[in-house]
C-alpha positions as CSV (number, residue, x, y, z in Angstrom):
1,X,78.5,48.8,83.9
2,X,77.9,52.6,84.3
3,X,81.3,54.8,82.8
4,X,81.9,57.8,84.7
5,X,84.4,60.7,83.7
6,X,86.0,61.8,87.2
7,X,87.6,64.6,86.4
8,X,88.4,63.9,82.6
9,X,89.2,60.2,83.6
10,X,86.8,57.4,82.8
11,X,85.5,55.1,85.6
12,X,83.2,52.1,85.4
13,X,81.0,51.7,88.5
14,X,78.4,48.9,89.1
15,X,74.5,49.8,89.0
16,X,73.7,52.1,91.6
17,X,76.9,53.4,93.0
18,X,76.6,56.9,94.3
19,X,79.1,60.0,94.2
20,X,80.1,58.8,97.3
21,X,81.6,55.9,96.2
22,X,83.5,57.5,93.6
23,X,84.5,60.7,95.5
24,X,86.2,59.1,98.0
25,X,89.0,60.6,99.9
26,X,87.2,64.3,98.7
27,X,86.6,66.9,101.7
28,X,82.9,66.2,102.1
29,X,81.8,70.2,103.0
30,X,83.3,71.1,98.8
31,X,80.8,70.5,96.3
32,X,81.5,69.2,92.5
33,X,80.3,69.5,89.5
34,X,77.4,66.5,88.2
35,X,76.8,67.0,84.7
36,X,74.3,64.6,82.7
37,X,74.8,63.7,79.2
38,X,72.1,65.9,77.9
39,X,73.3,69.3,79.4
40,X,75.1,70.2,76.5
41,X,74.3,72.8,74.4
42,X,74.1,72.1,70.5
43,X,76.4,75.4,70.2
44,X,80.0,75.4,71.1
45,X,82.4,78.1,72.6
46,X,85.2,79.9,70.9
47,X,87.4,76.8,72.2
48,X,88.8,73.8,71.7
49,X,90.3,70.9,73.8
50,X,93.2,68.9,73.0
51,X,93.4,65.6,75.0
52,X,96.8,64.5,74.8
53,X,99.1,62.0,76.2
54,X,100.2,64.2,78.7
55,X,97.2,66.0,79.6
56,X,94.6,68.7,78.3
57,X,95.1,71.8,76.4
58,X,92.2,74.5,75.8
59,X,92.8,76.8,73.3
60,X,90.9,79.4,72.3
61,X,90.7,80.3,68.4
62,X,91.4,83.2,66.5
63,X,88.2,83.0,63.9
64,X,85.7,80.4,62.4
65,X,88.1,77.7,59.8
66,X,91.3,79.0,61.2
67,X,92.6,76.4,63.5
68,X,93.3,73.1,61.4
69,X,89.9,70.6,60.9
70,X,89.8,68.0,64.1
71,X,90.3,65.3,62.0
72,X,93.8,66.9,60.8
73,X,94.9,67.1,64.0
74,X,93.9,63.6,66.0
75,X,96.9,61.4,66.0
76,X,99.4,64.2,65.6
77,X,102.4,63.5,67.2
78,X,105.5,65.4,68.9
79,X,107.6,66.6,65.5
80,X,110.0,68.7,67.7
81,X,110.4,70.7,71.0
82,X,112.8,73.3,72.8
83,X,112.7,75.9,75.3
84,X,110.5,78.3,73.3
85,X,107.7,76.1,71.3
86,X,106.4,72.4,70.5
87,X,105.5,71.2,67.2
88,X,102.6,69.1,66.3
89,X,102.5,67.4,62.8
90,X,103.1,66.9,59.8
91,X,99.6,67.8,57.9
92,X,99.0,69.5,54.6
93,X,97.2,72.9,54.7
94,X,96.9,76.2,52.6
95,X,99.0,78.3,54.2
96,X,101.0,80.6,51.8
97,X,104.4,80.9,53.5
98,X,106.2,84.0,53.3
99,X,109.8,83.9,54.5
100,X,109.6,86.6,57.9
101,X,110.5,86.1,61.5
102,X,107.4,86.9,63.7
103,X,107.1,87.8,67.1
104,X,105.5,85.3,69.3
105,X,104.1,85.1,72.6
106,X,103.3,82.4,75.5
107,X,100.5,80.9,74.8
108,X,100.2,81.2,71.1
109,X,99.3,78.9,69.2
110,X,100.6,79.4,65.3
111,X,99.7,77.3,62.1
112,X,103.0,77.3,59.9
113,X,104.9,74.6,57.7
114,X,108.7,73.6,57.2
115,X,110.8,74.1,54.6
116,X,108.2,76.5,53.2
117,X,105.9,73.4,52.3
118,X,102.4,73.6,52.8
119,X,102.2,70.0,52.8
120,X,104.5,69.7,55.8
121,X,102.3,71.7,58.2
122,X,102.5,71.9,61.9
123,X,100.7,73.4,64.5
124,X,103.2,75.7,67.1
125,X,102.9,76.2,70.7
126,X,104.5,78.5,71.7
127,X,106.0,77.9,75.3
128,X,108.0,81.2,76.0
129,X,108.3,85.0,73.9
130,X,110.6,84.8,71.2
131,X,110.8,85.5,67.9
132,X,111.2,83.4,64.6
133,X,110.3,82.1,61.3
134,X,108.0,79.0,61.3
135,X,107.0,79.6,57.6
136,X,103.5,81.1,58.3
137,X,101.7,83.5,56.1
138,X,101.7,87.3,56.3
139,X,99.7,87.9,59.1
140,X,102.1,85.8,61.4
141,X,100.5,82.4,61.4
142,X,98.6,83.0,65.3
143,X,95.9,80.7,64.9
144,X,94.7,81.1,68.8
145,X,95.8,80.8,72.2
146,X,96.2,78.4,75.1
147,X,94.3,79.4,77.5
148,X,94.1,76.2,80.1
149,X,97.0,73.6,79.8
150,X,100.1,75.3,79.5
151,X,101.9,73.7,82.3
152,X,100.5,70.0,80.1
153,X,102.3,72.2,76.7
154,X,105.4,72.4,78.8
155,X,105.7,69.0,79.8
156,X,105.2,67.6,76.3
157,X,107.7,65.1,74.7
158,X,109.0,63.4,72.0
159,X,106.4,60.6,72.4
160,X,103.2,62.4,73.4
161,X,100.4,62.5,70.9
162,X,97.4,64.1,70.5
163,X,94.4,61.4,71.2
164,X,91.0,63.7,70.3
165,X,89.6,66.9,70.0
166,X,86.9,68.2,71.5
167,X,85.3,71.7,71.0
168,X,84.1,73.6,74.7
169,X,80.4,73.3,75.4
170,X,78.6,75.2,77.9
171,X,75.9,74.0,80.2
172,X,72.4,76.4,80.4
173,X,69.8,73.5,81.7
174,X,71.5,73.9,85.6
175,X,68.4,71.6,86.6
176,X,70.7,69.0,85.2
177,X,73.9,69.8,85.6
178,X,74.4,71.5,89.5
179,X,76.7,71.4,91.9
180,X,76.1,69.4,94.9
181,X,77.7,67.8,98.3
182,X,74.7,65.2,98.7
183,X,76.9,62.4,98.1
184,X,73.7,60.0,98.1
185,X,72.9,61.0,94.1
186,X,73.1,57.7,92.4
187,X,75.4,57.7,88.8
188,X,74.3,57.4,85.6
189,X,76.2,56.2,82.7
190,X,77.9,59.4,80.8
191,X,77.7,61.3,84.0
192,X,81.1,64.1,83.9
193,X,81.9,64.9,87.9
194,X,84.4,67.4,88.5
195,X,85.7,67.8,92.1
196,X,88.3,70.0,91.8
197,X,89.7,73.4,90.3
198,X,93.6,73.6,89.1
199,X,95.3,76.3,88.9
200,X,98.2,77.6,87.3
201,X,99.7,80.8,88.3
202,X,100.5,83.4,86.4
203,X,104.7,83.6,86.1
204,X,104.8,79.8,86.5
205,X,105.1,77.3,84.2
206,X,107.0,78.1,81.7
207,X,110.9,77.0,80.7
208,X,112.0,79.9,83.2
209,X,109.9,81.0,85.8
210,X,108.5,84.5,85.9
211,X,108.9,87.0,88.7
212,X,107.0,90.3,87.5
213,X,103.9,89.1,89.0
214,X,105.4,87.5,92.1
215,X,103.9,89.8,95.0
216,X,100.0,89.9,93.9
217,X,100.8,85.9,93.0
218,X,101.7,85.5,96.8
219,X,98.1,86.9,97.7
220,X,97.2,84.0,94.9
221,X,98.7,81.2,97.0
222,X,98.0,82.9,100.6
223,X,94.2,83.0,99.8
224,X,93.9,79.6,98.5
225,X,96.8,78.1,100.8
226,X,93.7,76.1,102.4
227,X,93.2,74.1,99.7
228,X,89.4,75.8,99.2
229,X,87.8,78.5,97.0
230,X,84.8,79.7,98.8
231,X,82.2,81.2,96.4
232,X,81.4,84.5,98.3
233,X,79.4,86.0,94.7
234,X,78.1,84.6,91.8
235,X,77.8,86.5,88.4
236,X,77.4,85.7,84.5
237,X,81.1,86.3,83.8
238,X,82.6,85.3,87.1
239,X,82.6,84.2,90.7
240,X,84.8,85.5,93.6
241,X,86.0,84.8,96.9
242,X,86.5,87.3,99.4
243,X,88.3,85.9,102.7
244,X,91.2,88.4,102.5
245,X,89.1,91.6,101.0
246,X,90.9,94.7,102.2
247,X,94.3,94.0,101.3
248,X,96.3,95.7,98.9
249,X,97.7,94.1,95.8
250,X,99.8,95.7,93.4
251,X,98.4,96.4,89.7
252,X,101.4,93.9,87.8
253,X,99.3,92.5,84.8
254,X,96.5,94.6,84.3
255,X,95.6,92.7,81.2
256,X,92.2,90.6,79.4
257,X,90.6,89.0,81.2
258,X,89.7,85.6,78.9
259,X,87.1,82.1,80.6
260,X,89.3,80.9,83.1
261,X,91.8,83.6,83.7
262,X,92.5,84.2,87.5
263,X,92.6,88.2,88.7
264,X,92.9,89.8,91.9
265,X,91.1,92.9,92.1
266,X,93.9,96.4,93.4
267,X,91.5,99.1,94.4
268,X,88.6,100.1,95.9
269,X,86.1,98.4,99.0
270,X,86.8,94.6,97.6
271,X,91.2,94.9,96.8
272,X,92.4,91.9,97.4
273,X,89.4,89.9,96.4
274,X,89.9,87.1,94.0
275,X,88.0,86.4,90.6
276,X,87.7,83.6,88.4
277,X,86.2,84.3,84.9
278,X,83.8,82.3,83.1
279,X,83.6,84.4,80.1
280,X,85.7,86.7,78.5
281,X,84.8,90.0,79.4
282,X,87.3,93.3,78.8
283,X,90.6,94.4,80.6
284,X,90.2,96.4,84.1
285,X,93.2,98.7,85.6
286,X,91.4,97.8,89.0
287,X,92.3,93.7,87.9
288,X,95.8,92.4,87.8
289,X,96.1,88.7,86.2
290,X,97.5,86.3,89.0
291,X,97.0,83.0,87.0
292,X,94.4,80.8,85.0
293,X,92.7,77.1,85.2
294,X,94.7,74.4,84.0
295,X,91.4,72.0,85.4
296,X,87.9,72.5,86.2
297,X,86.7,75.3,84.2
298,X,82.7,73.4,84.5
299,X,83.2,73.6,88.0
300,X,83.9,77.1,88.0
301,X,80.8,77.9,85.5
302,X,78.1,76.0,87.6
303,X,79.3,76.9,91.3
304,X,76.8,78.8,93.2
305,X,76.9,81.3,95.8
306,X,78.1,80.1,99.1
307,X,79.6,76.6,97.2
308,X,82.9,75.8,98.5
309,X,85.5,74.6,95.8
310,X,88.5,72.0,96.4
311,X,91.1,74.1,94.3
312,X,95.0,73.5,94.0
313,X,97.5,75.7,93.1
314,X,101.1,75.0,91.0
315,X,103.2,75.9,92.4
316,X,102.6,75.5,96.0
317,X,103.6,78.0,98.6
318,X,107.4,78.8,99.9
319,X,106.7,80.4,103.1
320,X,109.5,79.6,105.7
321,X,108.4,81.8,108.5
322,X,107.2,80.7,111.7
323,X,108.9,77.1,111.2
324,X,111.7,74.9,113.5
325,X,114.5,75.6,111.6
326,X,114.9,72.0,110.7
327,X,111.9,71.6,109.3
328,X,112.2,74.4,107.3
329,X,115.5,73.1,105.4
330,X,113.6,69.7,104.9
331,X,111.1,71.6,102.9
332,X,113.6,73.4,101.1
333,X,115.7,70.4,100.3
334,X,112.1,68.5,99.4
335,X,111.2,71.5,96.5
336,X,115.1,71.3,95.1
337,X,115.9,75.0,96.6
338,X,119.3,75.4,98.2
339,X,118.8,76.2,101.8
340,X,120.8,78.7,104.3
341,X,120.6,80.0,107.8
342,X,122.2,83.0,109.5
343,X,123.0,80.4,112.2
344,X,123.0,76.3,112.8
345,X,121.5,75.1,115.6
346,X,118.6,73.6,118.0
347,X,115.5,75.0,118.9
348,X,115.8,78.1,115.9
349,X,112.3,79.6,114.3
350,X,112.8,81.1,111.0
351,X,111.6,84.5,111.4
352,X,112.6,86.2,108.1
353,X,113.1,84.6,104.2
354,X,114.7,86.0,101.1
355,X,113.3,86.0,98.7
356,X,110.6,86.8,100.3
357,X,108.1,85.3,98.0
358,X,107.3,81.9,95.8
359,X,108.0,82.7,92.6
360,X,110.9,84.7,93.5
361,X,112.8,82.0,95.4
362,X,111.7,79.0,92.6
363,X,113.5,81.0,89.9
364,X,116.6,81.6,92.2
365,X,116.3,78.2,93.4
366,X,118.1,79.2,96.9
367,X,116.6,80.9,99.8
368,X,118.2,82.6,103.1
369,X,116.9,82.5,106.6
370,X,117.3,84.5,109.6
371,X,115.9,82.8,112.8
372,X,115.8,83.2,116.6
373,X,115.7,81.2,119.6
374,X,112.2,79.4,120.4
375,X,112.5,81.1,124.0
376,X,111.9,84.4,122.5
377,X,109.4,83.5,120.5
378,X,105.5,83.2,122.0
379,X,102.9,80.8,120.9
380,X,99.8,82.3,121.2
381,X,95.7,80.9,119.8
382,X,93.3,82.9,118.4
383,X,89.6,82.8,118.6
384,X,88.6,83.9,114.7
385,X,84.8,82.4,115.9
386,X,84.2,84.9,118.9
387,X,85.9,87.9,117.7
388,X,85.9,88.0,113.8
389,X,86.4,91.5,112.8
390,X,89.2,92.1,115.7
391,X,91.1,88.8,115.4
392,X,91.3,90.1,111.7
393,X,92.6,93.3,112.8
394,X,95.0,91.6,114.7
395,X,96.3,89.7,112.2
396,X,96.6,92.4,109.8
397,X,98.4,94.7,112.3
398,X,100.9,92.1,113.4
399,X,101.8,90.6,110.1
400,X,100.1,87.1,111.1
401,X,97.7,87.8,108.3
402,X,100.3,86.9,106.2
403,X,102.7,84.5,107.7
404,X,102.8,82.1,111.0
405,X,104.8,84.1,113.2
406,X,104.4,88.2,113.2
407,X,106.0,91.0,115.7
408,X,104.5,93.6,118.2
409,X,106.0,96.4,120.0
410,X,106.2,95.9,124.0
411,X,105.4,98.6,125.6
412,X,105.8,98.0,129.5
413,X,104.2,95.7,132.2
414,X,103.0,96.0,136.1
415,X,101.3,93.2,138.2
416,X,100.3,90.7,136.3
417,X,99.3,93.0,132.9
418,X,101.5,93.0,129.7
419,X,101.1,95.9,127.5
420,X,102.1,96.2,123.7
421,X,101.2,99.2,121.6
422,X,101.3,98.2,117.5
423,X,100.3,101.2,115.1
424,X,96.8,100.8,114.2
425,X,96.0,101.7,110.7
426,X,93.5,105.2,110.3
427,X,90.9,103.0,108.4
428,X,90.8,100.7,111.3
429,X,87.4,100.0,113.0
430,X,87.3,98.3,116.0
431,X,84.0,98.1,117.4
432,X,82.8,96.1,120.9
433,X,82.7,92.5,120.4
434,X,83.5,89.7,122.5
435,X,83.6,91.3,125.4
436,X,84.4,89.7,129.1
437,X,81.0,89.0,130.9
438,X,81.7,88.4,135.0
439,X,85.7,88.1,134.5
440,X,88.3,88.2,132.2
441,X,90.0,84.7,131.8
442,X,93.4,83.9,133.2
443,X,96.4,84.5,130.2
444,X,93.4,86.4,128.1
445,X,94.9,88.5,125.2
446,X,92.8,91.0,124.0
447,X,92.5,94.3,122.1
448,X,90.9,97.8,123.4
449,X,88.4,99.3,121.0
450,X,87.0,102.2,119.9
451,X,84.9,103.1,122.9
452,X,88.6,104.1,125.0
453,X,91.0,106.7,124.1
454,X,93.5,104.0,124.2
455,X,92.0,101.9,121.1
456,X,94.1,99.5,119.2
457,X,96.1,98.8,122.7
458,X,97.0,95.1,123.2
459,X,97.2,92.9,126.6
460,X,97.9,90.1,128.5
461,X,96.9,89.3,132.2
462,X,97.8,86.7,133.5
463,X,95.1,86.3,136.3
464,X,91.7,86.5,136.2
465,X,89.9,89.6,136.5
466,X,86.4,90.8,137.5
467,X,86.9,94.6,136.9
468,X,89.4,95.1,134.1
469,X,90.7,93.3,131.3
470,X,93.9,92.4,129.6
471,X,94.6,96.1,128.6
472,X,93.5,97.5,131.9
473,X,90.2,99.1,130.7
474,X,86.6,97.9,131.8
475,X,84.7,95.1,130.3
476,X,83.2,97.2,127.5
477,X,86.1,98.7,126.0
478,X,87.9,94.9,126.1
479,X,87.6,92.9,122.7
480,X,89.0,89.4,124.1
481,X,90.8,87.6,121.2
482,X,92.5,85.2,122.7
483,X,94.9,83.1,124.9
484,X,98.7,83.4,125.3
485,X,100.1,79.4,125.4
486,X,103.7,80.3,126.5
487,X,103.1,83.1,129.5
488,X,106.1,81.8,131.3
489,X,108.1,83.6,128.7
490,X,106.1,87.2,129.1
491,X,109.0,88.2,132.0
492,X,112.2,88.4,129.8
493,X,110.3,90.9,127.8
494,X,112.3,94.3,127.4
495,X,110.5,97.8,127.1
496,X,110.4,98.7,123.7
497,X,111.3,95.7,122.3
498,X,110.0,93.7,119.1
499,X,108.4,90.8,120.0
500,X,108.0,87.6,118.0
501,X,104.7,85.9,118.6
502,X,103.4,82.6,116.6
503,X,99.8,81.4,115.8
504,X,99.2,78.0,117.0
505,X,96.2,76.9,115.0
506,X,93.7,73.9,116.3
């Protein structure tokens, strides 16, 4: 029977089974990775895969002969472990030990010995900065770096062992190895398919977690909270995906960017636009690292433009807002983070967290809410298909870009027309589109745009209309965007009050 490696694990399939009948339960619009024995080059990449009992480690060497021979370190077992490093040994090598505490960072990966005996070698790695003295030579003993796996070197134990080593090949012949969503391709024994893309991020991880990336982290986890990567460009040394391109991210870990490191670009036309690598290429200050791949890294090097990628994040989200309060404390209690509310009871929407973002709240492990009453929240639905650009600018101006639930200033009503005036950014465009043709739609929400004085001006009517629309001008200066679901509570509405509205998506 045909073998098949699904995503590093081995499957045996009868005679003419298809990726359908091994990708089952996959979203059928995301394409994997089919790669055919004889797509690998004869030449390998600077790194080198550890399959261990817990999972796989890439790391990327330091230098031809540095890193221990594969045969030395197949069958190595767990020596030792705490909250800064794992040990992997014994073995004999040649290092010279010098008796000097070294620096060390996460990720690295150092060849020393104990007791000062090069015949009781062990390979480090390292799990969090520290410094010490693992009898190493001169130079410090850094033999390379982790660059996919570290969540799989934090989770090993006393009786994990390393099972093979591999080094990292590349593919080149991409009329055999492709990415696909024709689920009809039959299997063939040795076929590799890889239908996902994990991702660690940056901060996360490790024996504490890490908040001085948190905020451009968030835009991490926002982007992908859909559970896709959609290719928007392909280069040699990267792909991107550039759903939320606009938004601002701050510049926290402007560092190298290595094969498989995660950044999100801080300035310029495409801020906020997200990059995976697939080679190493130098350090921007326009880039700030927001995490790496733990999975998938062939996936990443043979997607093509316009591919969409299954891709998972660790951690997941924490975003509260816009939830029933009791939902929210299940999810709370269901990710081991101590819950509170401003107030107890029924029919509550959480309308503010703190910490405001993921990483944040894991390391506290506790997280405040303030809520309001449902009734003075209002569900409204959004037509994204109709009215891209302005649904966007609605979003962004209303905070719903970034959460369920958002706010808007009210600014007075007459008739059967609700007015609200947000601030509308100077870099705002809002050009015709989606405008009413024979009469605006009862409970219509819509946006006036640039062709009236009164641009950026939000409304609500509640009947239907064959002169005017939501915001009172005509038909051509009327971007519809959407309907309001809960008009019943438009009449409690205050002048100049904040109002809480909710996305209800299909």
């Amino acid at each position: 029977m045909p073998t098949i490696r699904l995503d590093g694990v081995p499957r045996e399939l009868p005679p003419g089974a298809t990726l359908a009948d091994l990708c089952e339960g996959c979203d059928p619009t995301c394409a994997v990775a089919v790669i055919r024995p004889s797509t690998a080059e004869a030449a390998a990449t600077a790194n080198v895969r550890l399959a261990t009992s817990s999972g796989e480690v890439t790391v990327e060497t330091r230098g031809a002969g540095r890193l221990p021979a594969p045969d030395l370190i197949e069958g190595l077992g767990v020596q030792w472990s705490d909250r800064t490093s794992v040990a992997l040994g014994p073995f004999p090598s040649d290092v010279v030990p010098t008796r000097q505490v070294h620096q060390y960072q996460r990720g690295d990966v150092v060849l020393g010995c104990g007791g000062y005996d090069p015949a009781r070698s062990y390979l480090v790695l390292v799990r969090a900065r520290h410094s010490a003295d693992y009898g190493t030579g001169a130079d410090g003993g850094v033999v390379g770096t982790v660059v996919a796996g570290r969540a799989v070197v934090d989770r090993l134990g006393a009786d994990d062992r390393v099972e093979s080593v591999q080094p990292v090949l590349s593919w080149a012949d991409t009329s055999r190895s492709f990415t696909t969503t024709d689920r009809s391709i039959v299997l063939e024994d040795g076929m590799e398919i890889v239908t996902r893309v994990g991702l660690t991020a940056e901060g996360f991880g490790g024996a504490t977690v890490e908040t001085g990336t948190a905020r451009s982290v968030e835009h991490l986890l926002l982007s992908l909270e859909t559970g896709v990567f959609e290719v928007s460009r392909t280069a040699s040394t990267h792909i991107t995906e550039e759903r939320l391109a606009g938004t601002p991210v701050p510049a926290e870990k402007p560092m190298g960017r290595r094969e498989g490191v995660v950044t999100v670009r801080t300035s310029g036309a495409r801020a906020g636009c997200l990059y995976i690598y697939r080679e190493d290429v130098p350090s921007s200050p326009q880039h700030t690292i927001v995490g790496r791949v733990n999975h998938g890294l062939e996936l990443v090097k043979l997607a093509r433009e316009g591919d969409r990628l299954a891709v998972a994040c660790d951690p997941q989200r924490f975003d509260l807002l816009g939830l029933p309060l009791e939902n929210a404390a299940q999810i709370a209690a269901g990710r081991g983070v101590a819950f509170e509310a401003d107030r107890a009871g029924a029919d509550r929407v959480v309308v503010g967290q703190s910490p405001g973002t993921t990483l944040e709240v894991l390391r506290k492990g506790a997280v405040n809410v303030t809520t309001v009453p449902l009734s003075e929240v209002i569900d409204i639905r959004l037509d994204p298909v109709a009215a891209p650009a302005s649904v966007a600018v609605f979003r962004r101006i209303t905070g719903l870009k970034d959460h369920a639930i958002g706010t808007i200033p009210f600014f007075f009503s007459y008739e059967d027309v609700f007015l609200f005036k947000p601030k509308l950014p100077n870099d705002v465009r809002l050009t015709p589109e989606n405008t009413p043709t024979g009469a605006t739609p009862a409970n219509a929400l819509a946006i006036t745009n640039d062709a009236r004085k009164g641009r950026g001006m939000v409304g609500i009517r509640l009947a239907p209309n064959t002169e005017f629309g939501p915001t009172s001008e005509p038909f051509e200066g009327t971007n519809l965007i959407g309907t309001v679901l809960d008009v019943g509570k438009l009449k409690a509405l205050k002048e100049g009050s904040i109002v809480y509205i909710r996305e209800v998506r299909p």
